[in-house]
Steps between C-alpha positions, in 0.01 A plus 500: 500500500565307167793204477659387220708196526740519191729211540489175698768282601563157357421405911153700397544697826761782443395784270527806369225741513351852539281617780286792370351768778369830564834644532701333248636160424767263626654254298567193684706313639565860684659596833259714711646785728445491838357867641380424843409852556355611125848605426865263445711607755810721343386423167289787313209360265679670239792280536296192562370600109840514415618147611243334336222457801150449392303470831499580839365330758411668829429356906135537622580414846739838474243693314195386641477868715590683181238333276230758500786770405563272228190427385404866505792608278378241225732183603837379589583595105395884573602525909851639640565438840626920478109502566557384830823610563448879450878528398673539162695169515452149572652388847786298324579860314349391151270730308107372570329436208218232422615152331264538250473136325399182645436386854459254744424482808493213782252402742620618821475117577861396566608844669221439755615218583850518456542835688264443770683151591878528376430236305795496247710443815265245636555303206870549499545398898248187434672343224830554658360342843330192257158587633238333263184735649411871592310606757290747365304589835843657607518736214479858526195516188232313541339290200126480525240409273393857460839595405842581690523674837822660557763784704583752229844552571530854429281630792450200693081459453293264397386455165290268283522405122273291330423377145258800459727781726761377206274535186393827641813623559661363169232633255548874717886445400368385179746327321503301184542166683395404852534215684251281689550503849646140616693348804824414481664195655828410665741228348424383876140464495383171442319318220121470669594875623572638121191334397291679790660849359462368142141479563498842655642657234261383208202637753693814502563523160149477423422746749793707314297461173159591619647838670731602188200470234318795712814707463702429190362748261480765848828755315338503145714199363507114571729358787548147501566222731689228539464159694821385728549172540673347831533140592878475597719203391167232451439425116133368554459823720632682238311413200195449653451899619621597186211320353310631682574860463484475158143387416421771834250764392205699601198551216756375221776696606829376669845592522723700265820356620677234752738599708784218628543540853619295828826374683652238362879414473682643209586145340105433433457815336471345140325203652214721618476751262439217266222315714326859497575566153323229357206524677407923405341577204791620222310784395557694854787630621739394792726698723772382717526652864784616671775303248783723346821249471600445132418077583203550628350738205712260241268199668163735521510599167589158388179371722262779403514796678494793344563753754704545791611747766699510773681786733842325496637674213533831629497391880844290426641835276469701837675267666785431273379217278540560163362296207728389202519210216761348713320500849480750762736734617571641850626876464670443833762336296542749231674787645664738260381221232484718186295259294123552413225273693505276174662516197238568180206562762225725342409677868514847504755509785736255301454700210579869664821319616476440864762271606456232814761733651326817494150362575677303823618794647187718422275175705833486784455888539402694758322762321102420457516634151739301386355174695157616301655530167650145536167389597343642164837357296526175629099419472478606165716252403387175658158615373631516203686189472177307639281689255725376220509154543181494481524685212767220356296225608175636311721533189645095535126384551435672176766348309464174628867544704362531839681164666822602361479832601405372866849260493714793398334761745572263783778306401649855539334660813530240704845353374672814636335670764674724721226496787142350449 
């Protein structure tokens, strides 16, 4: 994997670049889609071409049983899930056919965990309650040294993932990009707990490292890997792993990437991003987890990262929530509307003349083919309008008009939104 920063910001952290693989490039700052399952649910990879997508990036918690499938069809680049499936058709109804460009793939870490122990809601329930600690004894996975012990909640057994049950798994899937395996934190866990898990994760990333150099090369092409770093809201915490992930290696060779990871409350974002930022070398990549809202990429890309991903794009279009210039829109309020999503959108759905009428009562309908072609409607154009301002924001870095464009894009999502 080759990177090519192009253009730094006057804050010499945001930039514009090109990440070069075995399957193609991305130019950065980009917006990665999210196919948990090797496939974007009711979106075909020809219209994920079409609307301007350059990578995918896959779940190898969720894959980790189809990984030798995978790996014996040539990749996640070369592999259907119609392998498995034995049918003609996806289970959302959408032709199956390979993404073949880019991909990602996670470490299984955060699904472990998060899945095994309801986490998200733990979270939610603590800081609502004002509890300051977790106790992780009473969780449902287990964090060892040797890895995470957890329920799978699909068929109710035990499992076990490790640093090397992720690598393996991973470089079977055999994406472009992989992730180290790491733990992630609560916003309730305390400081001398974070620094416990902090130190956890850097063994773990080595261990990550050691187990991915046996199997990079294993499809006929290299797979790369990048570093997460955690340490929650803690700015010492926080730039003191990502030094040390940095000068990490094993006989001269160390990571190909960082990824930015860890609970922390959305305020500190740019805060955090910048501690991390300045600390990781500016000739590797960065990528973002889980953040999709226009601030948050505005504030990554301004910070330095140059990828990002998140399901919430076509997860809120499914439920209603559609994306425009002037903030979000609930279709429950748009019945019989005969306007298009957005005036002057690009999207394919905007463009064929769907109306927020029409596509309301196809998602309010009764009929599962209807409901389905909504689905595939809708998605595309949240994608779409995620994938393009990163697009836009690329284009301001290059011409030097990146903060104005940031105080126009918000000055008018967020001055007139309908539902956030």
């Amino acid at each position: 994997m080759e990177f090519e920063v192009e253009k730094v910001l006057d804050n010499g952290l945001g930039r514009v670049g090109t990440i070069r693989t075995a399957h193609g490039e991305i130019k950065t700052p980009a917006f990665i889609a999210v196919g948990t399952h090797g496939y974007v649910r009711f979106i075909s990879a020809a219209d994920l071409h079409k609307l301007g997508a350059q990578a995918m990036l896959s779940n190898g918690f969720h894959l980790r049983r189809e990984s030798q499938a995978i790996a014996e069809a040539g990749g996640l680049a070369d592999w259907s899930p119609i392998d498995q499936l034995n049918q003609n058709q996806r289970p959302d109804g959408q032709p199956t056919v390979p993404w073949q460009g880019p991909t990602l793939t996670d470490s299984g870490g955060f699904q472990v965990m998060s899945l095994g122990s309801g986490l998200g809601k733990v979270v939610s329930m603590e800081r609502e309650r004002g509890v300051t600690n977790t106790a992780h004894k009473e969780r449902l996975a287990r964090v060892e040294e040797q890895g995470v012990s957890f329920i799978d909640p699909f068929d109710s057994e035990p499992d076990f993932i490790g640093p090397e049950e992720s690598m393996q798994i991973q470089c079977r899937i055999g994406a472009d990009i992989h992730m180290a395996f790491d733990e992630l934190t609560s916003l309730a866990d305390t400081y001398e707990y974070n620094i416990e898990a902090i130190e956890r994760t850097e063994r773990w990333a080595l261990r990550s490292l050691q187990e991915h150099l046996k199997h990079r090369d294993d499809l006929g092409y290299r797979q790369n890997l990048y570093a997460v770093l955690q340490g929650g809201r803690w700015e010492d915490l926080r730039r003191k792993t990502a030094q040390n992930l940095a000068k990490m290696q094993i006989d001269g060779v160390g990571f190909d990437g960082f990824g930015l990871g860890g609970a922390f409350l959305k305020e500190d974002l740019g805060e955090i991003l910048r501690w991390c930022n300045e600390e990781l070398p500016m000739e590797k990549p960065r990528h973002l987890l889980g953040l999709s809202h226009p601030d948050d990429i505005l504030i990554g890309a301004e910070m330095g990262a140059d990828t990002f991903d998140c399901v919430a794009p076509m997860r809120e279009a499914r439920h209603g929530k559609i994306y425009t210039h002037d903030g979000n829109l609930n279709l429950r309020k748009f019945a019989g509307a005969g306007e298009l999503l957005e005036a002057g959108c690009d999207c394919a759905t905007c463009r064929a003349g769907w109306t927020k009428g029409s596509l309301r009562a196809m998602w309010r309908s009764g009929d599962a083919e209807k409901k389905r072609q909504y689905y595939n409607l809708a998605s595309i154009h949240n994608l779409r309008f995620i994938v393009r301002l990163t697009e836009e924001i690329r284009e301001a870095m290059r011409k030097d008009e990146f903060q104005q464009y940031k105080k126009d894009f918000l000055r008018k999502y967020y001055g007139s939104v309908t539902e956030v």
